[in-house]
C-alpha positions as CSV (number, residue, x, y, z in Angstrom):
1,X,92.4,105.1,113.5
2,X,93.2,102.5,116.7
3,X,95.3,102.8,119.4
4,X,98.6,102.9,120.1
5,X,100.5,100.1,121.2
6,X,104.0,99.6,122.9
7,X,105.7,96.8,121.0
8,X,109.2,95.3,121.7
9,X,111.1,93.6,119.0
10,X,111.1,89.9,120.0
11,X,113.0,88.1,117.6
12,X,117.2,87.8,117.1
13,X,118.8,89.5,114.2
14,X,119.9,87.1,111.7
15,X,123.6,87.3,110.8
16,X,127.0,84.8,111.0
17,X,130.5,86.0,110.9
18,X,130.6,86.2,107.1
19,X,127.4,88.5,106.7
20,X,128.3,91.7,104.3
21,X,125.4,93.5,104.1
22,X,123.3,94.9,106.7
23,X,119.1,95.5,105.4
24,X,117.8,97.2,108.1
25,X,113.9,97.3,108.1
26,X,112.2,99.5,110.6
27,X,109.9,97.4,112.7
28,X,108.2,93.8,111.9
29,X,104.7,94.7,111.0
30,X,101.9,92.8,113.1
31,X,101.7,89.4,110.4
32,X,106.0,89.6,111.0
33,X,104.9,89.5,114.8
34,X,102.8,86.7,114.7
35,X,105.3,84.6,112.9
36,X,108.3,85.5,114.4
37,X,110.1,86.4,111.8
38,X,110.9,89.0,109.2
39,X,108.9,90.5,106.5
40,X,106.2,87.8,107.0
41,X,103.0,89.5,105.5
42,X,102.0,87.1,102.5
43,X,102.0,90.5,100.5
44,X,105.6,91.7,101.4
45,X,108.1,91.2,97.9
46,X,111.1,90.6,100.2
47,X,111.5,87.5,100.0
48,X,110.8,87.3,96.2
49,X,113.1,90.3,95.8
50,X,116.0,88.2,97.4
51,X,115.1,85.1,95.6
52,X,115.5,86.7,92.1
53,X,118.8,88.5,93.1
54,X,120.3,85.7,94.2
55,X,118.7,83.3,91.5
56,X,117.2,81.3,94.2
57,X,113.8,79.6,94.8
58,X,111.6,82.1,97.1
59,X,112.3,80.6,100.2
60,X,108.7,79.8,101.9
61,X,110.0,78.8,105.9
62,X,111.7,80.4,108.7
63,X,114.3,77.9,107.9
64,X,114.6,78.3,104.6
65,X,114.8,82.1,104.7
66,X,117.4,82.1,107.4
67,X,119.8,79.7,105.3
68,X,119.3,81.9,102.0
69,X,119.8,85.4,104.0
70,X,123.4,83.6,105.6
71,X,124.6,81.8,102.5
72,X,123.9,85.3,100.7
73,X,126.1,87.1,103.2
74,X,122.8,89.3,104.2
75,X,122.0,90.4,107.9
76,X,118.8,91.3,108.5
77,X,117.1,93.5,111.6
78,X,115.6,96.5,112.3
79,X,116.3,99.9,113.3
80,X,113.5,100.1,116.2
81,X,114.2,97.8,119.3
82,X,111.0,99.5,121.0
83,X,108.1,101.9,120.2
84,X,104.4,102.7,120.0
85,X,103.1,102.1,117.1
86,X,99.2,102.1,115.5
87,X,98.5,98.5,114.4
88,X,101.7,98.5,111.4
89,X,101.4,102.1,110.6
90,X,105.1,103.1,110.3
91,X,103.8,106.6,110.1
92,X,101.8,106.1,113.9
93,X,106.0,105.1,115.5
94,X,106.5,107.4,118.3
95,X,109.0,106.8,121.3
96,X,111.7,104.8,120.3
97,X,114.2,102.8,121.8
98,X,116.5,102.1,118.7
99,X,118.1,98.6,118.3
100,X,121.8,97.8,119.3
101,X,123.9,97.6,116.0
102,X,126.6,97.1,117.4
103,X,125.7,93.0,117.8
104,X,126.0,93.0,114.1
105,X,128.6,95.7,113.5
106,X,131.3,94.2,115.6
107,X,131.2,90.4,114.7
108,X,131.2,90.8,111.2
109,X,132.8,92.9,108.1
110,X,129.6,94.7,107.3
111,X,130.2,96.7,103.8
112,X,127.2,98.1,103.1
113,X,124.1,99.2,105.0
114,X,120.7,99.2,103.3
115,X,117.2,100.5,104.5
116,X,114.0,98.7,103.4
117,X,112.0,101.7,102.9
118,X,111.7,105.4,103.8
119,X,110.6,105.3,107.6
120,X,113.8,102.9,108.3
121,X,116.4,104.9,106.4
122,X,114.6,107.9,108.5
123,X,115.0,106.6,111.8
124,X,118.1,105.1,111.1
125,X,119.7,108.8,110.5
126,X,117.6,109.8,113.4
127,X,118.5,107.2,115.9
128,X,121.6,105.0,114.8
129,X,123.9,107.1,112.6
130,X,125.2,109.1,115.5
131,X,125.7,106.0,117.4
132,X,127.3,104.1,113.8
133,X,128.9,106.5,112.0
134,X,128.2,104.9,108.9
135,X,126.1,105.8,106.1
136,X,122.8,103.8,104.5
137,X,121.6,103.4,101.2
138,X,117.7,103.9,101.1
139,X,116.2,101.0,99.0
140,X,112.6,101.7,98.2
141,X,110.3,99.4,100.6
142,X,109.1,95.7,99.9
143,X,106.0,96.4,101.6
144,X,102.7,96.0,100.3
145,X,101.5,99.3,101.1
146,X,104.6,100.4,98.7
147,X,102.1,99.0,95.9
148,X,103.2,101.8,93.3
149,X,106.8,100.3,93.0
150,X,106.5,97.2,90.7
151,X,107.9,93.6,91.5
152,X,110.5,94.2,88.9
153,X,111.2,97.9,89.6
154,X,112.4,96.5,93.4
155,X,114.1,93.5,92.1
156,X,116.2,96.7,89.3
157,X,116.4,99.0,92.2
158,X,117.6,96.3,95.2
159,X,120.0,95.4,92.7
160,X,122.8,97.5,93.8
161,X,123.2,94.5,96.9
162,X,124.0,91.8,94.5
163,X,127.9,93.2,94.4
164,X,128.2,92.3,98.1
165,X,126.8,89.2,98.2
């Protein structure tokens, strides 16, 4: 299967002052990684998800997708600041250092938080809701390995965002 590896989130959450909702992901997979930035695998619907909800061109550039996440009101990080993990096997994460909310919590008038997937709406009950206090809505995952769920079936189901941003 591999071996493990200890990973340490290396890139900034993305978020202004007027960010509303919060999509916490659970790691960045190892294409994410090599970009340096989020959701990154050619194969990962995010970015097409956003595009359609907010009636936008898929953004394509680092730049891009950081100006349609702020002018959409969406923060976007992770739940995991550290961890061992078995290539991008969320299912491999063992010892983990959760990220510091707080950085997005306190500078802006979050509404809503969201979890991309299953393993990030776990570990954020596990490792950020005692420390948060607030509740998150579990959005099934863009990823590719989530291949049973439709393009369009994300784009219904991630539709419950569009009335924050």
């Amino acid at each position: 299967m591999g071996n493990y590896t200890h990973i340490t989130h290396t890139f900034e959450p993305v978020f202004d002052a007027h960010s509303r909702v919060l999509i916490l992901g659970s790691l960045p997979s190892v294409k994410s990684r090599e970009q340096g930035f989020y959701y990154g695998h050619p194969q990962n619907r995010f970015w097409k998800v956003l595009a359609a909800l907010t009636q936008s061109d898929t953004a394509q550039t680092v730049r891009e997708k950081k100006a349609l996440l702020l002018r959409s009101h969406i923060a976007v990080w992770d739940v995991i600041q550290e961890c061992d993990i078995i290539g991008s096997s969320d299912a491999s994460i063992k010892n983990v250092t959760p990220t510091d909310l707080k950085i997005i919590l306190d500078s802006c008038e979050i509404q809503a938080i969201f979890a991309n997937g299953t393993t990030a709406a776990r570990l954020y009950e596990k490792f950020q809701k005692p420390l948060t206090c607030r509740e998150i809505v579990r959005l099934p995952s863009t990823s590719p390995a989530n291949a049973a769920c439709s393009l369009q079936r994300l784009i219904e189901k991630w539709g419950c965002i569009k009335k924050y941003i």
